[in-house]
C-alpha positions as CSV (number, residue, x, y, z in Angstrom):
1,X,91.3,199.0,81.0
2,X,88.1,199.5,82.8
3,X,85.8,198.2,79.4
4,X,88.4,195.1,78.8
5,X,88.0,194.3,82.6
6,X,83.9,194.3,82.4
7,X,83.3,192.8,79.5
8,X,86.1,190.1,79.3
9,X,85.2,188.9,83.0
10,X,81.3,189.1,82.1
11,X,82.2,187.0,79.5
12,X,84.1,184.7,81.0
13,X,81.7,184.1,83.6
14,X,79.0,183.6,81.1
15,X,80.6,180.7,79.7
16,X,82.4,179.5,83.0
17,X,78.7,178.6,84.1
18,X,77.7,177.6,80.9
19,X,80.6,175.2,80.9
20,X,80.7,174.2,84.4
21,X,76.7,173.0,84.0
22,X,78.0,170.4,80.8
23,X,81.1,169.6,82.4
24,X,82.8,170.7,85.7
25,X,86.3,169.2,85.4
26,X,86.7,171.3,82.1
27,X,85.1,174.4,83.5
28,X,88.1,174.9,85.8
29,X,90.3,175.3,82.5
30,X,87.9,177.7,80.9
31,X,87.9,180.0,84.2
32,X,91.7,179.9,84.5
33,X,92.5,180.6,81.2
34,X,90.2,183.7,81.3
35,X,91.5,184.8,84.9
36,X,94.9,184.6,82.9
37,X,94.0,186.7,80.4
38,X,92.7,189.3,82.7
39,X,95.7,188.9,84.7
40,X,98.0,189.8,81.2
41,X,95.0,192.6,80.0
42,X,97.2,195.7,81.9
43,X,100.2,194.8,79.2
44,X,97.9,194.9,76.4
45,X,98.0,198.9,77.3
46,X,101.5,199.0,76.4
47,X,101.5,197.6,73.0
48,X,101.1,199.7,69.4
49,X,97.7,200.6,68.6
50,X,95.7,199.6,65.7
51,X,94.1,202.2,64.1
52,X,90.5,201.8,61.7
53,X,89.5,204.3,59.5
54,X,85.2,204.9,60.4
55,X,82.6,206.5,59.2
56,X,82.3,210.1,61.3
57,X,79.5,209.9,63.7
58,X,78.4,213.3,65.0
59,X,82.4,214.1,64.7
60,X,81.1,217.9,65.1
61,X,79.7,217.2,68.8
62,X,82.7,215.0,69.5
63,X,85.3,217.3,68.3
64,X,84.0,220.4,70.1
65,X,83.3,218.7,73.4
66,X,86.7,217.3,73.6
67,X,88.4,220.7,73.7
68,X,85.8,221.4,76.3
69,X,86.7,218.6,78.4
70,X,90.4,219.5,78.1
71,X,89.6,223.4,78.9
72,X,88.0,222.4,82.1
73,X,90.6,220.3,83.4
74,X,89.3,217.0,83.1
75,X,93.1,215.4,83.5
76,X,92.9,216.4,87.0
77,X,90.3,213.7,87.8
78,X,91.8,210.8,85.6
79,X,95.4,211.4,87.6
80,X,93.1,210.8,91.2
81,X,91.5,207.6,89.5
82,X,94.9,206.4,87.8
83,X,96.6,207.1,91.9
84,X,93.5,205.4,93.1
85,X,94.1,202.0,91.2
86,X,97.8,202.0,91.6
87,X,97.1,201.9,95.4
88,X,94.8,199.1,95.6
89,X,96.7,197.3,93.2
90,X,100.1,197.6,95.4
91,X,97.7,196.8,98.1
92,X,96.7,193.7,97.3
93,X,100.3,192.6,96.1
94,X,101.8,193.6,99.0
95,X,99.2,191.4,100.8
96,X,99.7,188.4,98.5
97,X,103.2,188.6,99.3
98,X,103.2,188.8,103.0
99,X,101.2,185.5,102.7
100,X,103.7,184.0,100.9
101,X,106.3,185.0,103.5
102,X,104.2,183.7,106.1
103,X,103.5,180.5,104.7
104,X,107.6,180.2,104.4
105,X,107.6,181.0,108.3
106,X,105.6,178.6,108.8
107,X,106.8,175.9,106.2
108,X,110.1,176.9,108.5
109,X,108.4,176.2,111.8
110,X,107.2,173.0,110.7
111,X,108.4,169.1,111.6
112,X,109.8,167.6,109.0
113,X,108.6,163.6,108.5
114,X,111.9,161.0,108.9
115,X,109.4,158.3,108.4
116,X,110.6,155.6,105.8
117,X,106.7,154.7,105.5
118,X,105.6,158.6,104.4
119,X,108.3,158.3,101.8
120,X,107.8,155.2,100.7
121,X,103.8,156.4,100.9
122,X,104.6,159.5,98.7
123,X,106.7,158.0,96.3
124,X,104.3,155.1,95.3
125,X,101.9,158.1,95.1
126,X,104.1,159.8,93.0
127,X,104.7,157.4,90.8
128,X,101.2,156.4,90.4
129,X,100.8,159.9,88.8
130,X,103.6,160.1,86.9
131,X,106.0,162.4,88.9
132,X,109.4,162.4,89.4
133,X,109.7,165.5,91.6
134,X,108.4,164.7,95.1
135,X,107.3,167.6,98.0
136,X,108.9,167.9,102.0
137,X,106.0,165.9,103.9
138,X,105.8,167.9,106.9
139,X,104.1,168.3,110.1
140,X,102.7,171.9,111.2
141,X,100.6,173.3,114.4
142,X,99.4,176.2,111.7
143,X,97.2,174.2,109.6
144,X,94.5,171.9,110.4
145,X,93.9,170.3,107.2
146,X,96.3,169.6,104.7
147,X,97.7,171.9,102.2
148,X,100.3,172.0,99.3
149,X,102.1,175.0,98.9
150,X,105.3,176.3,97.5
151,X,105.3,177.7,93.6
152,X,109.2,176.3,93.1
153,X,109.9,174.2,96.4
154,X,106.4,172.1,97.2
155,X,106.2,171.3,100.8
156,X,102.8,169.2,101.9
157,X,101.8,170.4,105.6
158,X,99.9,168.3,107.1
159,X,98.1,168.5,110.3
160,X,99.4,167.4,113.9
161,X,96.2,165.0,114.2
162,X,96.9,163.2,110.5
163,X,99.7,160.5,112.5
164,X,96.4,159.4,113.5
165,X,94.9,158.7,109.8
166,X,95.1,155.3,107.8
167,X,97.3,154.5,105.5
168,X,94.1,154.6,103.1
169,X,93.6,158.0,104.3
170,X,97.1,159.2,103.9
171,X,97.3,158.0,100.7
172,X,94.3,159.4,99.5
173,X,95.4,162.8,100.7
174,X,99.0,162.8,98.9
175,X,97.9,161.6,95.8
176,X,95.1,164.6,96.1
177,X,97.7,167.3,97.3
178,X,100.3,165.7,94.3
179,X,97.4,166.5,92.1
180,X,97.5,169.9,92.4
181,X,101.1,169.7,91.9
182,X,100.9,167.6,88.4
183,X,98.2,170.1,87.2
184,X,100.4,173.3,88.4
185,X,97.2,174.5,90.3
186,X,99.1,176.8,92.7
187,X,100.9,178.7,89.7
188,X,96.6,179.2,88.3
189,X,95.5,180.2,91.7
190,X,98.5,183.0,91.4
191,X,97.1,184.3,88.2
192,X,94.0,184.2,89.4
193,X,95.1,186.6,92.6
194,X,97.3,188.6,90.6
195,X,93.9,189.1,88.2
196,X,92.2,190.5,91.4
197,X,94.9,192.4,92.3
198,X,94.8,194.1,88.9
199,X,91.0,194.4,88.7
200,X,90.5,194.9,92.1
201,X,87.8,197.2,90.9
202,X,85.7,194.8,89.3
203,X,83.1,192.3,91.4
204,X,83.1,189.7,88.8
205,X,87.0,189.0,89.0
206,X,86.4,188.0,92.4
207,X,83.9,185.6,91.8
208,X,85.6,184.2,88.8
209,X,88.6,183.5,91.8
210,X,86.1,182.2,93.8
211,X,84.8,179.6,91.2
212,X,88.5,179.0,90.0
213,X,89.2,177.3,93.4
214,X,86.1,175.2,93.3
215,X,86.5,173.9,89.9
216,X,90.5,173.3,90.7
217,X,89.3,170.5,93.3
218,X,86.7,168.9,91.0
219,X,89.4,168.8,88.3
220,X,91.9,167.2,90.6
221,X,89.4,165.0,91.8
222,X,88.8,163.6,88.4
223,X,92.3,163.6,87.6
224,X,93.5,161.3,91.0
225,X,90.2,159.0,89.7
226,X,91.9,158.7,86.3
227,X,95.2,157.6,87.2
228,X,93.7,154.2,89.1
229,X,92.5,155.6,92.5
230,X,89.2,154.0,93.4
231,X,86.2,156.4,93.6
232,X,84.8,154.7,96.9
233,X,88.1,155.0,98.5
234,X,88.6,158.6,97.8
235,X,85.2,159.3,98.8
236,X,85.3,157.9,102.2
237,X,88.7,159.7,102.6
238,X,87.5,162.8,101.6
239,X,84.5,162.3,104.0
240,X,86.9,161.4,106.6
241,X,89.5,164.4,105.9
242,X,86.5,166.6,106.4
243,X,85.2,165.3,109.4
244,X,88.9,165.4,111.4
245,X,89.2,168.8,110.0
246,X,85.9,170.1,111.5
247,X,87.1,168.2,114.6
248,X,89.9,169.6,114.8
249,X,88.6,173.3,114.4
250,X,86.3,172.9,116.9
251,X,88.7,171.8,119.8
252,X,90.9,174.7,119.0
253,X,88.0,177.1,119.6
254,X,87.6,178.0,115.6
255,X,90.3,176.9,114.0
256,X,93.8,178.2,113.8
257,X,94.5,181.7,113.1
258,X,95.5,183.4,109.9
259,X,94.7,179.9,108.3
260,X,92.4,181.2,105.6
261,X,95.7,183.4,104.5
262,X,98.1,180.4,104.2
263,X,94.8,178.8,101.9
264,X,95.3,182.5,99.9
265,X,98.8,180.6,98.7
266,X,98.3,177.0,99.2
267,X,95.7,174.4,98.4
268,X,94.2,172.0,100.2
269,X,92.4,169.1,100.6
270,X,89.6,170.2,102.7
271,X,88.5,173.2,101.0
272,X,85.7,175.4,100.7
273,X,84.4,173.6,97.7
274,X,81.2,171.5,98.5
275,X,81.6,168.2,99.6
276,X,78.3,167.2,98.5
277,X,79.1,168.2,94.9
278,X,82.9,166.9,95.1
279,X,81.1,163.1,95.8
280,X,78.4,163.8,93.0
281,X,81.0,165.2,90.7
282,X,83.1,161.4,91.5
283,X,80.1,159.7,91.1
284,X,79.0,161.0,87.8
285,X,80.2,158.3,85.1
286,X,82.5,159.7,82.6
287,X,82.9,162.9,84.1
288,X,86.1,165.1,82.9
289,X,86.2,163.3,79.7
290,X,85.9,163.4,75.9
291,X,87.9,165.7,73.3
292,X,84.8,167.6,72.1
293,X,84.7,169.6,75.6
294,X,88.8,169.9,75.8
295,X,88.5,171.6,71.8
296,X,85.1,173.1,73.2
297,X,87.2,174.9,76.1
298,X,90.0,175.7,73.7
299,X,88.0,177.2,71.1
300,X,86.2,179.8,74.0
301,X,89.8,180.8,74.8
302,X,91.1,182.0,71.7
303,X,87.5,183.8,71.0
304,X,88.1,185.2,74.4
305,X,91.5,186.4,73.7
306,X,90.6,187.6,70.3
307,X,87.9,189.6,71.6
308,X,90.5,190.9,74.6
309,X,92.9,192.0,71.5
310,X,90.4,193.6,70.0
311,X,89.2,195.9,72.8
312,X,92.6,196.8,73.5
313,X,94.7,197.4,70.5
314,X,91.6,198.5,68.0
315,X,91.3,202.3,67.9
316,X,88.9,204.2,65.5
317,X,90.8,207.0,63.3
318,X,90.9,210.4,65.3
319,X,91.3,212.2,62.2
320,X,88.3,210.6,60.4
321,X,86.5,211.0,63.2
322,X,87.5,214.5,64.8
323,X,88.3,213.2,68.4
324,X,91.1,215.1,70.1
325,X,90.9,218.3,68.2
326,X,94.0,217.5,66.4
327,X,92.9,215.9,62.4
328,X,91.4,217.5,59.5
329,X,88.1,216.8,60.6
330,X,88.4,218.3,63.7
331,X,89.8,221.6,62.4
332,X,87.0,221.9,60.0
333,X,84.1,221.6,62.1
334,X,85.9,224.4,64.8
335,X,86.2,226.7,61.3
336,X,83.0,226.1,60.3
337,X,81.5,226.6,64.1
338,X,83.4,230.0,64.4
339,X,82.6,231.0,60.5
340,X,78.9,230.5,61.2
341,X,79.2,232.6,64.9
342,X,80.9,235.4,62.9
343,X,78.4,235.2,60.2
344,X,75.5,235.8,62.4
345,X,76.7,238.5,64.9
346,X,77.7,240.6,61.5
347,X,74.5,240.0,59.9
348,X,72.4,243.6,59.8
349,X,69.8,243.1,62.7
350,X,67.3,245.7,60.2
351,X,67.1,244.1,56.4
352,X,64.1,246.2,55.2
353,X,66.2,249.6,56.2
């Protein structure tokens, strides 16, 4: 568990930079897809081992310091660590899920829109991306930028000071938050949290998280761009989403609390990702596209997962190689330790005599 966790999220963020400096957009499927796979890693434990006969390397030392190890009570220290991890990990998912039942609260608490024009608004949007299913467009005193959330039921909160925005504006911001929707970035941004909560342990999961949400908004950048929104339009809407939002905070004295939790299990608009490189990203020409990185990212992925497989379920032979103390290996080397021991204490200490 702990050498599949290292090495697969090393690796994956190796290649999500590697990726993300060629192309951005693709870099967020690269990074999910690995965040997934650490996510599924704790089932890999479960399944049958595969076991490879090798050649014995030092089985003598190995087979002899494994009954040590066992003598001196070595399984009391692995039940600590095993009681260690199963508390961090219930931890974190009993912190994941009191998010979500705040952000139902809250989704609970909120005004629901009766205008004809948000509808009307939201389903041109919708259509525009090719959706059939459309979220609740609601307004909420919790949030002060706006945020998609809900895994079965999408509801879009938006804040108390967006009645003020253009329709530009608005528009912009549905066709981003229906973005997220289309590309099922909340169910990635799950895996990813379950992936933390399961390698809680490990630095690099977090990061990879961390990057995941970035990349998600370059991706659905691109994406909005790619079904007919125009760049400069989205820009300035971005630009202007961003500036109500800071506005916003500030008159409420630093922003409403417990809103970075509600962003733990929604997405939104106005995230942390960096405006500056969101605009460069849009302005880059042909950005997101071209099938060589889609088979590029593919490709990464199933070497990824084949190397996962392989940590897991691929176990040298114990009886080649005389770990445990249990094969014909092992036996032998005890018999010919204690053979030799005998050998010498019975050996006459005076020869000459």
């Amino acid at each position: 568990m702990i050498a599949t966790s290292i090495i697969l999220s090393l690796l994956a963020l190796i290649l999500s930079v590697w990726v993300g400096r060629r192309n951005p957009v693709r870099s967020s499927g690269l990074t999910a897809g690995m965040l997934i796979l650490l996510m599924l890693s704790p089932l890999f434990i479960c399944m049958p081992k595969i076991h490879v006969d090798l050649p014995m390397l030092g089985g003598g030392v190995l087979g002899v310091s494994s009954r040590v190890s066992e003598v001196g009570g070595g399984w009391d220290l692995i039940y600590v660590l095993v009681g260690v991890y199963g508390a961090g990990c219930i931890f974190l998912i009993a912190r994941l899920l009191r998010h979500f039942y705040m952000v139902r609260v809250w989704c609970k608490e909120s005004v629901k829109s009766d205008s004809e024009w948000h509808y009307d608004l939201l389903k041109g949007c919708a259509d525009q991306l090719s959706m059939s299913k459309l979220p609740d467009v609601c307004f909420s005193g919790r949030v002060n930028s706006p945020v998609i959330t809900g895994l079965l039921n999408p509801t879009l909160l938006l804040p108390g000071h967006a009645r003020r925005w253009s329709d530009g504006t608005l528009r912009m911001v549905m066709l981003h938050e229906l973005g997220h929707m289309k590309r099922f970035d909340l169910w990635t941004s799950l895996a990813g949290q379950l992936a933390c909560a399961f390698h809680w342990f490990n630095p690099v999961v977090w990061i990879l998280r961390k990057r995941l949400r970035e990349e998600c908004e370059y991706a659905c950048d691109a994406h909005v761009i790619s079904c007919g929104a125009h760049p400069g339009h989205y820009i300035n809407a971005l630009c202007d989403v961003a500036e109500s939002c800071q506005v916003s905070e500030r008159s409420m004295g630093g922003g409403v609390a417990g809103n970075e939790e509600v962003f733990s299990v929604a997405l939104s608009m106005a995230s942390k990702a960096s405006l500056r490189s969101r605009v460069e990203n849009l302005l880059e020409e042909g950005q997101g596209k071209g099938r060589l990185s889609s088979f590029l990212v593919v490709g990464l992925l199933i070497v990824s997962a084949s190397v996962a497989v392989a940590i897991n379920l691929v176990r040298p032979d114990d009886r080649v190689r005389g770990i445990g103390g249990e094969g014909p290996a092992s036996d032998q080397v005890v018999q010919g330790v204690e053979s030799d021991v005998e050998l010498r204490l019975s050996a006459d200490p005076f020869p000459a005599d």
